[in-house]
C-alpha positions in Angstrom: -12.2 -67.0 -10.0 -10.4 -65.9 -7.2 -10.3 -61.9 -6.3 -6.8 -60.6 -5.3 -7.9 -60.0 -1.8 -10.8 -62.2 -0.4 -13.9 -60.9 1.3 -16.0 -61.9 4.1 -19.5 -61.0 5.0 -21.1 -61.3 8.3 -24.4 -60.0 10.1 -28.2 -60.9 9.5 -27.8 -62.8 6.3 -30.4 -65.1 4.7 -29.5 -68.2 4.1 -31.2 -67.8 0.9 -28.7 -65.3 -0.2 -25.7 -67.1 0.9 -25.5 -69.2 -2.5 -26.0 -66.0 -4.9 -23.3 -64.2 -2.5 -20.6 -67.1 -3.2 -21.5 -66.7 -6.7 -20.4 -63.3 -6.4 -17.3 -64.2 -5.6 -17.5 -63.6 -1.6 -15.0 -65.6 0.4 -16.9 -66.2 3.1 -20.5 -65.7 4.4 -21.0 -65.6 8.0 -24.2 -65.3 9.6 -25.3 -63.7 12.6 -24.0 -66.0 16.2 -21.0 -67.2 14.1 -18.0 -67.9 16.4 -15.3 -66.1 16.4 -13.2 -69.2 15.7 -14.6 -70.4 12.4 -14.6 -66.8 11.4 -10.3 -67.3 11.9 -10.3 -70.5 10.8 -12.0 -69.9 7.6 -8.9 -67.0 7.1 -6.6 -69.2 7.8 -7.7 -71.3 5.0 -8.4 -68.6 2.4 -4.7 -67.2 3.8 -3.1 -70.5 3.1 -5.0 -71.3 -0.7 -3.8 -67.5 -1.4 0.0 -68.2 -0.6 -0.4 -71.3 -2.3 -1.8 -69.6 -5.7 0.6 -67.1 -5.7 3.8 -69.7 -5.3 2.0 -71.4 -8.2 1.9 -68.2 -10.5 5.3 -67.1 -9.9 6.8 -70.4 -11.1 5.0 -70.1 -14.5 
Protein backbone atom coordinates (compact mmCIF):
# COMPACT_ATOMS: atom_id res chain seq x y z
CA UNK A 1 0.00 0.00 0.00
CA UNK A 2 1.39 3.13 -0.95
CA UNK A 3 0.26 6.57 1.08
CA UNK A 4 -0.57 9.60 -1.17
CA UNK A 5 2.44 11.41 0.04
CA UNK A 6 5.54 9.31 1.28
CA UNK A 7 7.25 9.74 4.52
CA UNK A 8 10.68 9.69 5.66
CA UNK A 9 12.15 9.26 9.11
CA UNK A 10 15.55 10.12 10.29
CA UNK A 11 17.44 10.57 13.65
CA UNK A 12 18.59 7.94 16.46
CA UNK A 13 16.62 5.05 15.07
CA UNK A 14 17.13 1.33 16.05
CA UNK A 15 17.71 -0.85 13.66
CA UNK A 16 15.38 -3.07 15.34
CA UNK A 17 12.59 -0.71 14.60
CA UNK A 18 13.37 -0.10 11.04
CA UNK A 19 11.38 -3.37 9.92
CA UNK A 20 8.14 -2.56 12.02
CA UNK A 21 8.47 1.15 10.67
CA UNK A 22 8.35 -0.04 6.93
CA UNK A 23 5.50 -2.06 7.90
CA UNK A 24 3.90 0.99 8.87
CA UNK A 25 4.08 2.15 5.72
CA UNK A 26 7.15 4.67 6.13
CA UNK A 27 8.99 5.43 2.90
CA UNK A 28 12.11 5.66 4.12
CA UNK A 29 14.06 5.10 7.41
CA UNK A 30 17.19 6.94 7.77
CA UNK A 31 19.42 6.65 10.66
CA UNK A 32 21.54 8.94 12.43
CA UNK A 33 25.18 9.80 10.02
CA UNK A 34 22.99 9.15 6.86
CA UNK A 35 24.35 11.23 3.86
CA UNK A 36 22.67 13.71 2.56
CA UNK A 37 22.86 12.05 -0.80
CA UNK A 38 21.07 8.77 -0.21
CA UNK A 39 18.59 10.79 1.69
CA UNK A 40 17.90 12.65 -2.14
CA UNK A 41 18.48 9.74 -3.86
CA UNK A 42 16.04 7.67 -2.07
CA UNK A 43 13.28 10.85 -3.11
CA UNK A 44 14.18 10.69 -6.21
CA UNK A 45 13.18 7.20 -6.34
CA UNK A 46 9.95 7.38 -4.28
CA UNK A 47 9.38 10.78 -6.62
CA UNK A 48 9.79 8.76 -9.77
CA UNK A 49 7.54 5.29 -8.55
CA UNK A 50 4.86 8.06 -7.48
CA UNK A 51 4.69 9.72 -11.14
CA UNK A 52 4.78 6.38 -12.37
CA UNK A 53 1.60 5.14 -10.25
CA UNK A 54 -0.29 7.98 -10.89
CA UNK A 55 0.24 7.77 -14.97
CA UNK A 56 -0.82 4.24 -14.33
CA UNK A 57 -4.24 5.17 -12.52
CA UNK A 58 -5.28 7.78 -14.70
CA UNK A 59 -5.21 5.46 -17.80
CA UNK A 60 -7.66 3.02 -16.10
Amino acid sequence: MAPDSPVLVGGIIPKVDTPRLKEAGISGVFPAGTRITDILDHIRTVEIDVVLSDSRSRRC
